[in-house]
N, C-alpha and C positions, 0 to 999 in steps of 0.2 A: 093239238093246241099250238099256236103259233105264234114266234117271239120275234122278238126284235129284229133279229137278223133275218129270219127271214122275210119281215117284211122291211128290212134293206135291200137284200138281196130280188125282191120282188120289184121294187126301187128302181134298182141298180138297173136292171133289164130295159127298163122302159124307157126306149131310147129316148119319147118325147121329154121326160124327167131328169134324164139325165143331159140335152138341150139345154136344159131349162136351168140347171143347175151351175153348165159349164157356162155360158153366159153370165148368169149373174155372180159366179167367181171371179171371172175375166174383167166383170164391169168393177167388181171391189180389187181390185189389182189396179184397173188403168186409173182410179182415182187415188190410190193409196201410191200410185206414182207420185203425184203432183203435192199432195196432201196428208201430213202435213208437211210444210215445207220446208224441208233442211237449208241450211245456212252454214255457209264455209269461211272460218275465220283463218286469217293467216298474217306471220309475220315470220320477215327474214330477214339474219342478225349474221355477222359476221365473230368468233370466238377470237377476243384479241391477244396474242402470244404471252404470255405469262413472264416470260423472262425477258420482251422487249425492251424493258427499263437495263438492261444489261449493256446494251447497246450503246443505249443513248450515252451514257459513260465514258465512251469510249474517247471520247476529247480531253473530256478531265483529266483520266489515268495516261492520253499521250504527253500530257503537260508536266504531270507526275513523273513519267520518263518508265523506261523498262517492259515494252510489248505490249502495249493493253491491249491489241488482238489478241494475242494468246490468254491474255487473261480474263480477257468476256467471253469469248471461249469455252474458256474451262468453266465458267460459270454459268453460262447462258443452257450450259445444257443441250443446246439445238432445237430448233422450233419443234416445240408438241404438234404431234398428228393431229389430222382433222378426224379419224378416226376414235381419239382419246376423245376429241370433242363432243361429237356424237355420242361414246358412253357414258359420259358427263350426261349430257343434256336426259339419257335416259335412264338415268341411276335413280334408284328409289327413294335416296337422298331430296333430288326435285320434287320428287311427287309428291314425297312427304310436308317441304315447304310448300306447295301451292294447295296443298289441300288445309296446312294450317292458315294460310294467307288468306283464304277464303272463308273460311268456316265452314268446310264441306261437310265434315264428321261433328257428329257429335248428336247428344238430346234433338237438338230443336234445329237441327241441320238438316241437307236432304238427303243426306246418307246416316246412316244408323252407326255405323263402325267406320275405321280407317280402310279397314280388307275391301269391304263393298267400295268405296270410295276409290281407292288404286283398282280395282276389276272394273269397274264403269271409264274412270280416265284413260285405260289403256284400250279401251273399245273406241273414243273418241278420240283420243287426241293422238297427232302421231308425227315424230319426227325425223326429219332426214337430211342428208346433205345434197347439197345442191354443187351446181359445178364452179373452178376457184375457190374453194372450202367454205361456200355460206350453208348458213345451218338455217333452213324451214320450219318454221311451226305451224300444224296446219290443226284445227279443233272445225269439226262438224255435229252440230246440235241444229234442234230445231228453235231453240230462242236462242235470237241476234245477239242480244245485249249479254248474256252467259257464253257464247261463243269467243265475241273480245274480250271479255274480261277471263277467264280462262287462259285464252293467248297469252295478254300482257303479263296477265300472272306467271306463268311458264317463261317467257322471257327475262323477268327480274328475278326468278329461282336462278337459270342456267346462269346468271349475272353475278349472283350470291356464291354458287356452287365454287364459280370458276375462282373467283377471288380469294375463296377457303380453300385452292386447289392452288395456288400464285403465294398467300400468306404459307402456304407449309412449304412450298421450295424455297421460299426465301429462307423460312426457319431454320430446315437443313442445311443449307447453305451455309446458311450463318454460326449455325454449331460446329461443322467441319471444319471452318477456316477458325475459328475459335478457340477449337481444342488444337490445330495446327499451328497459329500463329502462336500461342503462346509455348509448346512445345519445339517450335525453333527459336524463340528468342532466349530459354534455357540453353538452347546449343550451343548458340552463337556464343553466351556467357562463357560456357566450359570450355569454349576452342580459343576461345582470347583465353583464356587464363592457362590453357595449356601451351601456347603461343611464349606468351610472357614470362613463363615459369622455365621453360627448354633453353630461350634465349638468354635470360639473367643465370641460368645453372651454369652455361657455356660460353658465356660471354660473348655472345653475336649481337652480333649489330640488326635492326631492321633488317627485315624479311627483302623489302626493297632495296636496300643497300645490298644486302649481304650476299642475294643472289644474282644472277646474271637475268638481263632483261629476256633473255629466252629462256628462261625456265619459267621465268614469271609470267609469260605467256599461256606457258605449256601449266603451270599450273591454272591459270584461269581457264584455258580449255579444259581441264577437267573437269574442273568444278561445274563449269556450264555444262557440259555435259551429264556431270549427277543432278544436277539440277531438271537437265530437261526428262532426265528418269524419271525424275520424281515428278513432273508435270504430267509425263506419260500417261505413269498408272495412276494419276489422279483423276487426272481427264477420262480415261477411260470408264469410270466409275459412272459418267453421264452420260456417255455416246456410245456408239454402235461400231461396230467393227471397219465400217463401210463411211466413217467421215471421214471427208476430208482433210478436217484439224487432226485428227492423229496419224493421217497420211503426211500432212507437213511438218508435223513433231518427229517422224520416224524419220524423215528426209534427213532434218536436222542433225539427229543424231548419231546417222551415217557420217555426215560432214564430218561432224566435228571428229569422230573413230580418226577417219582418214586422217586428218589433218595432223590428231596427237599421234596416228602412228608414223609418219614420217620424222619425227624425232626421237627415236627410240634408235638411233644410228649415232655410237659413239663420236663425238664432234666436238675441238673444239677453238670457237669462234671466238670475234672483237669481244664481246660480252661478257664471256666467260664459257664454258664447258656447259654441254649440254647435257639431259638428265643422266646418258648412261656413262658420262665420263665425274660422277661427283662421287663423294666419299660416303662413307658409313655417316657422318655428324651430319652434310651438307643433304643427305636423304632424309632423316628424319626428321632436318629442320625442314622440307620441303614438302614433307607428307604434313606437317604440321597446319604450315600454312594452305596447303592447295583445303584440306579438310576446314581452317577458318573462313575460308575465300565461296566452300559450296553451303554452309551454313550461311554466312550472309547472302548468299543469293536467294536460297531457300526463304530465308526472313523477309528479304525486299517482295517474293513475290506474295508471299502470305500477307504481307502489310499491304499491297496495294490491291490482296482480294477484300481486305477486311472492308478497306474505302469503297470498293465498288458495292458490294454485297450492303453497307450502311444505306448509299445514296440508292440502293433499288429498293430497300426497306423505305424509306421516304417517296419515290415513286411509287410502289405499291399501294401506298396508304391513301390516295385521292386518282388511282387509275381505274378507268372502264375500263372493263373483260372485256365486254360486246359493241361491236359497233352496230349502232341498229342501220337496217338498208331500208325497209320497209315495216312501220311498226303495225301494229294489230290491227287488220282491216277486215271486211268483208270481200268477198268475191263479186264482183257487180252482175254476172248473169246468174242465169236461174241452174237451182240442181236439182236433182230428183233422188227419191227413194233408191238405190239400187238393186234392196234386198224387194220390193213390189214390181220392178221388172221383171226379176230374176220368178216371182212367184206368176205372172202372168205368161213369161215363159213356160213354166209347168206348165199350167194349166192349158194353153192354146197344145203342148203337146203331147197332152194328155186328152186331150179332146180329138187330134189327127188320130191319135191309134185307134181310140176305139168308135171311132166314129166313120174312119175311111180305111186305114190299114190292115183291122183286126176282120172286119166285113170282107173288105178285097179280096184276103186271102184265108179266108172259110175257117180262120182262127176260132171263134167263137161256136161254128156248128160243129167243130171236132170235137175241141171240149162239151158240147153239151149231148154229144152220141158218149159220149165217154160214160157221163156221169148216166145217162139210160143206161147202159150195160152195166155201170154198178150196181144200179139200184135193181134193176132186171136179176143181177145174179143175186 
């Protein structure tokens, strides 16, 4: 009795059938090229720096007085990688607003669940960076009018994303210098009052009277100095080993080393006696003040983060993320299938083997003395 197979197998042999077959494979391949027709939507957006409203600052707080380089800076954080951007753009976050934006999921949607809906978007849609950091959206369907809109949808998610990614550094930002400004301006309290309290116990006079104008120096170079300490490891907190702001904070603070150590040489001058020539009372009024003199520095620059850190919080609230370069277009030439190439690929080389290769070279009569001797034995 004879089955299926073997009358496949019977099939299979006959070379004219299997002609016959490999043709009209070949012919439903070169039409399933063309047919049906894909369509490539695309649009390309530039991710705008999150922290660039830091910047633009930077006039106000010169006007303010006291570095506002260094203090957008310290805030600005350093321009986000186009690499960040990128994970942005393909965080699940997106897919999840573009598929609520659309109504892809759901009852009476054309996906059933959310899962089917992200497993289909991630077969179609695909994003990448381009060169000078623009960010590609590229969506291939076979319906036009679902191809841009898809696009455009993906670009106002990564828009959404980035601005939920710009509103939480501002936030942080703003709670650091928060919890910091007002933790120096408790300082500065207790150093004026310990100031005031040493000098009425001992009856001195101003700090500026009482000391020689080079000490008064020499304590302000301290203080700037603790001060750019505390800028240091503040900064640090945002940047990378490798910036150059804490390349030019470390400069600084070499300086300033240098400069207080050349006064550490008993001396004494028009002014009055420098630090290693003063007393037991005239040190302690000195450690006094140089510690009020780095708390208010401390405070000036926490107050002038607080103003920048507000006016980027008002920036923030009416800034585009993205600059669009190209918005959601079609590709004007034609495209094809590439998975109906690839199959009529097969099949033309599926059709050389055993039609020219396997013949040539007695492939086929080997195997079938073979299978006689098995059946023989």
């Amino acid at each position: 009795m004879t089955t299926r197979a073997d009358h496949l197998i019977v099939w299979v042999r006959n070379a004219r059938y299997r002609r016959i077959a490999y043709a009209i494979a070949a012919i439903i391949a070169a039409v399933l090229i063309f047919f049906p027709r894909p369509y490539v939507a695309r649009a390309k957006i530039v991710p705008q720096d999150t922290s660039a409203s830091a910047a633009s600052t930077t006039a106000l707080l010169g006007a303010l007085g006291g570095g506002p380089q260094s203090i957008g800076s310290l805030l600005a954080g350093g321009r986000t990688s186009s690499d960040l951007y990128l994970i942005i753009g393909r965080s699940d976050s997106v897919t999840e607003d573009v598929i609520k934006q659309l109504g892809l999921a759901g009852p009476n949607a054309r996906y059933p669940d959310v899962r089917r809906a992200k497993i289909d978007l991630d077969k179609h849609v695909d994003i990448h960076l381009l060169l000078g950091g623009a960010m590609e959206i590229e969506t291939k369907l076979h319906q036009p009018n679902d191809a841009i809109a898809l696009t455009d949808a993906y670009t106002k998610a990564i828009s959404r994303q980035l601005a939920r990614f710009g509103r939480q550094l501002v936030d942080n930002k703003a709670r650091i210098v928060r919890e910091r400004f007002q933790d120096a301006g408790q300082r500065v309290a207790q150093a004026e009052g310990a100031v005031n309290a040493f000098r009425r116990a001992n009856n001195l006079a101003e700090p500026e009277q009482q000391l020689s104008s080079e000490l008064l120096q020499r304590a302000t170079l301290e203080a700037q100095l603790q001060a750019k300490q505390v800028e240091l490891q503040t900064q640090s907190q945002f940047r990378g080993p490798e910036s150059t702001q804490l390349a030019a904070l470390q400069s600084d603070i070499a300086g300033l080393r240098a400069q207080i150590a050349q006064s550490t040489r008993p001396a004494s001058e028009l002014g009055g006696p420098n630090a290693a020539g003063l007393s037991t009372l005239q040190l302690r009024y000195l450690s006094l003040f140089r510690d009020l003199k780095f708390q208010q520095s401390i405070y000036d620059v926490y107050q002038r983060s607080a103003e920048q850190v507000e006016v980027e919080r008002l920036a923030a609230e009416s800034a585009s993320y993205i600059q669009t370069i190209d918005p959601a277009h079609l590709d004007p030439d034609r495209k094809y299938n590439v998975w109906a190439i690839a199959l009529l690929a097969a099949v033309a080389l599926l059709a050389l083997f055993t039609e020219w290769y396997a013949p040539a070279t007695g492939l086929f009569n080997r195997r079938a003395r073979i299978d006689e001797r098995v059946e023989f034995a």
